[in-house]
C-alpha positions in Angstrom: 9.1 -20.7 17.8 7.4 -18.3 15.7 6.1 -15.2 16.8 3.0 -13.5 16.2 3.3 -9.5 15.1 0.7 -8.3 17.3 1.4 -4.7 18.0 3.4 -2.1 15.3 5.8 0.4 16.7 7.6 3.6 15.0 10.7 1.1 14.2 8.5 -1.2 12.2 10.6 -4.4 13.5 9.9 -7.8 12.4 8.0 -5.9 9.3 9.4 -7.7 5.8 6.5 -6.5 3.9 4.1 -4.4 3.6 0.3 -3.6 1.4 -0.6 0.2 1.6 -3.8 1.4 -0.2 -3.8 4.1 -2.6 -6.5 6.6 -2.5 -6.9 8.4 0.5 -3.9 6.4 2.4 -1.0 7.5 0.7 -2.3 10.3 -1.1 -5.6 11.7 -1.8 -6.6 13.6 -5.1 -3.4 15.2 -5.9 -1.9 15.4 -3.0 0.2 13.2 -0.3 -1.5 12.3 3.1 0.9 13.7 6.0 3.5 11.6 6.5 3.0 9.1 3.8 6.2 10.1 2.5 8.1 9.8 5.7 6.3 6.2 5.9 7.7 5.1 3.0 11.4 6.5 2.9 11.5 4.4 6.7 10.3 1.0 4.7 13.1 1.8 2.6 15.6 2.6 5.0 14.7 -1.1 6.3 14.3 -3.0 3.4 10.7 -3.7 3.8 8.8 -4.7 0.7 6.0 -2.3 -0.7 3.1 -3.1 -2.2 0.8 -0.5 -3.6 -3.0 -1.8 -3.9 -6.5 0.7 -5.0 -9.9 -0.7 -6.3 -9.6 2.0 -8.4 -10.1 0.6 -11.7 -10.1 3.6 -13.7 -6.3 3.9 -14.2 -3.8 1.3 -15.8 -0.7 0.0 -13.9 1.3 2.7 -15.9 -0.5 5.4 -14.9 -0.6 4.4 -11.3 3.3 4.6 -11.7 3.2 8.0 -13.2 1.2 9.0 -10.4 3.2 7.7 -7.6 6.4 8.9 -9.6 5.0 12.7 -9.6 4.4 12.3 -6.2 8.2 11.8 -5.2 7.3 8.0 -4.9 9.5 5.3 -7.2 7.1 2.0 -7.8 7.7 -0.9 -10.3 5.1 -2.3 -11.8 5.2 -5.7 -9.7 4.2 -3.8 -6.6 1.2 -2.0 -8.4 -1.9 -4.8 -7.6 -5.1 -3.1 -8.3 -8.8 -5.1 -8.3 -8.3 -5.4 -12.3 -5.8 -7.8 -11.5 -7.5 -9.3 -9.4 -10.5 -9.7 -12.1 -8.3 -10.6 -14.6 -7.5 -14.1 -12.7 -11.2 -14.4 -12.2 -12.1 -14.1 -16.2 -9.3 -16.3 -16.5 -10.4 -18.9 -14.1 -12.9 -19.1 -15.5 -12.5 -19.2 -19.1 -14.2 -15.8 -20.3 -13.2 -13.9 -23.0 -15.9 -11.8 -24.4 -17.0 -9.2 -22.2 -18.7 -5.7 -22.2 -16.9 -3.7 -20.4 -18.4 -0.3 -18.6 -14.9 0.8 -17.6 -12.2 3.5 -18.6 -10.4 3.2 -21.9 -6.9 2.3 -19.5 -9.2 -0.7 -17.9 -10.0 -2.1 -21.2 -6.2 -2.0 -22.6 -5.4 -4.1 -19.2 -8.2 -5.9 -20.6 -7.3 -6.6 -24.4 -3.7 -6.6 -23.6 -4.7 -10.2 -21.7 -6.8 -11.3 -24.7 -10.4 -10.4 -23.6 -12.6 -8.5 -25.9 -14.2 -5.2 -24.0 -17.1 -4.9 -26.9 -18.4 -7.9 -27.6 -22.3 -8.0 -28.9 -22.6 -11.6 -27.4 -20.9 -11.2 -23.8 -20.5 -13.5 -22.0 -20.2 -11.2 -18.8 -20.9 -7.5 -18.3 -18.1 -6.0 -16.6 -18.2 -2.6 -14.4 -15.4 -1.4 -13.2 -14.8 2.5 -11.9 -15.8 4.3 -15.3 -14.6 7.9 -15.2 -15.8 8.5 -19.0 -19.6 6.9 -18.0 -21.8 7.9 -20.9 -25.2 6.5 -21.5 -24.5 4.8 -24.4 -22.7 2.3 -22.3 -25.4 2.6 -19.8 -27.7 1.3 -21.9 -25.7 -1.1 -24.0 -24.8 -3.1 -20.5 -28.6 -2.7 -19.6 -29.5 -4.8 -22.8 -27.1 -7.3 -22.2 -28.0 -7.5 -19.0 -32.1 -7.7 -19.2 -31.2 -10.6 -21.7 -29.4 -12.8 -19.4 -25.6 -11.4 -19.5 -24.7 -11.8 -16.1 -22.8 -9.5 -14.3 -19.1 -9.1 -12.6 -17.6 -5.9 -11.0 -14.2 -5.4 -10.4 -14.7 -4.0 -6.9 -17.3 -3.1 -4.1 -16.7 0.6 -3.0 -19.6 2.7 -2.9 -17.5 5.8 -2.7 -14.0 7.1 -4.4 -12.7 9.5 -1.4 -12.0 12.7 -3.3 -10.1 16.3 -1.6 -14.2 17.8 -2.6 -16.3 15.0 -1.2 -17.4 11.1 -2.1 -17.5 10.5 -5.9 -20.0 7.9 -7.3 -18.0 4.8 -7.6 -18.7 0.8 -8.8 -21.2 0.1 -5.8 -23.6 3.3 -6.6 -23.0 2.1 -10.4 -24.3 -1.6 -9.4 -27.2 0.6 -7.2 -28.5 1.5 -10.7 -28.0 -1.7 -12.3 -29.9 -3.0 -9.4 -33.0 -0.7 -9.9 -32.8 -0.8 -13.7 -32.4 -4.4 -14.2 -33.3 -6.4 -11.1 -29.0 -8.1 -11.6 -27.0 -8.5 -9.0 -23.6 -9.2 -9.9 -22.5 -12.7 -10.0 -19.1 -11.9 -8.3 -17.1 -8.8 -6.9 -13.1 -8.8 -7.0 -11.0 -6.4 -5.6 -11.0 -5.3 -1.4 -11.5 -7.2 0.4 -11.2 -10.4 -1.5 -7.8 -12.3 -0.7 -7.8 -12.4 -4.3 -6.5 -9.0 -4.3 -2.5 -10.0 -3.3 -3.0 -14.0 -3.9 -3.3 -13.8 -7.7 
């Protein structure tokens, strides 16, 4: 008979795997959350899987790894899963390929390195993700597209990215202005907490 994990103690029995956010779980700015570390070394220790998950869209897998790895923490790139996966299987699924992208310059190389074009001047989605290097240029660009029919997809739904100086604006304040701009909603989020996140 199988038994149902309903209570976690110190010695982690019965755990074979586990999914551990990023930003502000494991570490937060620069800096490792207390006991993160010690967390980790005792998965080890028991052979539990680790699987490292952040709706932050700004970074690529290898710079999540570069991350970690500065932190004292070894990750390969199979346990990185961030919402751009997670919105890759969904322009996948559904057979887009030209895009606009309002995202970092390591989103769109996730992006092109799958075959979707981040600069297209006939989208057929807008695409927000968590865009560290905003400018209005892109702004506006997406605003075109958008008052013209594109429609709109977002890699995740967080309001906030939890920073060691307070909140920073993150992809929900960025559809916010969409919103008031534009009257769009977006046609779909991916990332937290869509199952989509570890089933793709």
């Amino acid at each position: 008979m199988e038994h149902k994990l309903t209570q976690i103690d110190e010695s982690l029995e019965g755990i074979k795997c586990v999914f551990l956010d990023l930003d502000g779980t494991i570490y937060l700015g620069g800096e490792l959350i207390t006991g993160a570390l010690e967390f980790l070394n005792r998965c080890d220790e028991r052979g539990i899987k680790k699987y490292f998950l952040s709706n932050n869209s700004s970074k690529g897998v290898k710079e999540y790894m570069k991350k970690l790895a500065d932190l004292g923490i070894s990750a390969h790139k199979e346990n990185i899963l961030l919402s751009t996966h997670d919105l890759l299987a969904w322009l996948k699924a559904n057979d887009i390929s030209e895009t606009y992208l309002v995202g970092t310059r390591g989103m769109a190389r996730m992006l092109e390195e799958k075959g979707i074009s981040t600069t297209s001047v006939n989208p057929q989605y807008v695409v927000l993700g968590y865009d560290t290097q905003i400018t209005y240029e892109k702004l506006e660009v997406a605003s075109v597209h958008l008052h013209s029919g594109v429609p709109l997809v977002a890699s995740h739904p967080d309001m906030v990215c939890p920073g060691p100086n307070g909140g920073l604006p993150d992809v929900g304040a960025y559809l916010a202005l969409f919103k008031t701009t534009t009257g769009v909603d977006p046609q779909h989020i991916c990332g937290k907490p869509n199952p989509g996140m570890i089933l793709h």
